[in-house]
C-alpha angles and dihedrals in degrees: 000000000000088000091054093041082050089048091044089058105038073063105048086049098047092043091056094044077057098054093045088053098045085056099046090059098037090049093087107043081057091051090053094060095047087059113135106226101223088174137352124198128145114265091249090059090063097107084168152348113194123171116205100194138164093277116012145029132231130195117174117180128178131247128168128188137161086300104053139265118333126175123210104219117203111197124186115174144164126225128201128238113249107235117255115283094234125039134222113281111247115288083015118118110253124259115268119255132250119234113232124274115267117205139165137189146147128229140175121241122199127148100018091042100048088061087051106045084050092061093053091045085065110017120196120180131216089239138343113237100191128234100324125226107259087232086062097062101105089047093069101038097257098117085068112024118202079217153304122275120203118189104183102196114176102339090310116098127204120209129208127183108211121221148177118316121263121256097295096023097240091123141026148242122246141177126212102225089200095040105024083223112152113218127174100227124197109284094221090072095064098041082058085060093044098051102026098148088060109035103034103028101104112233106183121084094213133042089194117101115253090227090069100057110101106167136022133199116207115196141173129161109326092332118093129162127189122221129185129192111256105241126259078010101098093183096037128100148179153175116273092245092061100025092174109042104079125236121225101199090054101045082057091045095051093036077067100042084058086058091064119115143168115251103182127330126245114214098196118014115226082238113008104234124245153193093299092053098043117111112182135353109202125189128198126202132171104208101325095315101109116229114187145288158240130231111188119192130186115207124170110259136197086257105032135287106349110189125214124198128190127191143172090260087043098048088184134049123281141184115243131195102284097206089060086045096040091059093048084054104054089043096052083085094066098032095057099038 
């Protein structure tokens, strides 16, 4: 009897530790089709998003060229000034202080915003809440907004006011300007806008997959060298000529290339660089079909080399870690003999 009892309750156990489970994955499907639709407009009618908040400033604007949709992403913030180390002694005048921290810059957004940009093109919130009571107000974070959202979507712009953060903080609240008409909005949305320069700004140099690429041309000055991947050998690789015996040299080299990554881009270079900076042109094809490519550039910088690239996914110029670069660029010598 006590087997059976023991057996009885290893089920029971087991059979509630299903169900819970089963719920918990079938909780968001069922989330997802208690969404509330706030605005609905195809991804090519977005003309502009731009966030005014406390302390920055966010402008996104569409392009799209032979490559896909790309969004151009304006920031302009302000950072505070962490207090001094160490405080006035007692009776002494405190320590000034320091303005924030202004600073500007422009960046291209491409996988990541396009996600985003399609969420505000059709916005669906987590819940409505209906007009609020003005006295309300501070209840819900609106007396003071964290900002104000503007999605402009085929002439027609829609306005949101941003407040507080739900109980748990996982969403947010949000106004309608035109309705009145309170929503909690997916919190995810707004951390994108609060830390654009992190979560939008694209980092890779290429949106093709690397396991398309088939064949590469290296090139600088009048030396050039082709490699191919060596087939069923995803990390090997080899010149044309052998194409499967692997080459050493190459597969290190490419294990670095790999290691490349945008920093921050640069719109307009100080002085654009040219033939005698560049360090290395590489072109990648997949059969005959051409995929892309990669410019890298070395200029003197304040604090040493500091090393540019430009490809067909970064459409400007961007910096690049120069300790990944720098190291390309010593091993070209022994990879075009």
């Amino acid at each position: 009897m006590k087997g059976i009892l023991t057996h009885v309750a290893v089920l029971a156990v087991a059979s509630a530790m299903a169900f819970s489970i089963w719920t918990r994955e079938e909780k968001p499907e069922q989330e997802k089709a208690d969404l509330v639709e706030v605005w609905s407009a195809p991804v090519e009618s977005v003309e502009s998003i731009a966030f005014d908040g406390k302390q920055r400033k966010v402008k996104i604007q569409p392009r799209k060229d032979g490559v896909g949709r790309w969004y151009v992403v304006n920031l302009d913030k302000e950072t505070p000034t962490p207090p001094a180390a160490h405080p006035a002694p007692d009776g002494g005048a405190p320590p000034p202080t320091e303005p924030p921290k202004h600073e500007v810059s422009t960046f291209l957004a491409a996988k990541a915003g396009d996600e985003f940009v399609k969420k505000l093109s059709t916005l669906k919130a987590v819940r409505s809440l209906g007009k609020l009571d003005p006295a309300k107000a501070a209840d819900y974070g609106f007396d003071k907004p964290e900002g104000t959202l503007k999605v402009k979507l085929g002439g027609k712009e829609q306005v949101l006011l941003i407040g507080g953060q739900t109980p748990g903080g996982s969403e947010r609240y949000a106004k309608q300007a035109s309705t009145g008409e309170v929503f909690a909005i997916e919190g995810d949305l707004v951390q994108s806008l609060s830390f654009a320069e992190s979560r939008l700004m694209e980092r890779e140099l290429h949106a093709f997959p690397n396991d398309e690429i088939k064949r590469i041309r290296i090139s600088k000055g009048q030396k050039s060298r082709e490699i191919v991947r060596v087939a069923e050998k995803k990390d090997a690789w080899a010149d044309a000529a052998t194409p499967t015996k692997p080459d050493e040299t190459v597969v290190n080299w490419m294990t670095k290339l790999e290691r490349v990554r945008t920093l921050e881009f640069v719109e307009k270079p100080a002085t654009p660089p040219g033939p005698e900076q560049a360090v290395v042109r590489i072109d990648y094809f997949a059969g005959s079909k051409n995929l892309g490519f990669l410019e890298v550039y070395k200029l003197a910088g304040a604090k040493g080399p500091e090393y540019l690239a430009r490809s067909e996914y970064t459409r400007w110029y961007v910096k690049v870690v120069a300790s990944a670069a720098e190291q390309l660029d010593q091993d070209l010598g022994a990879l075009l003999k």
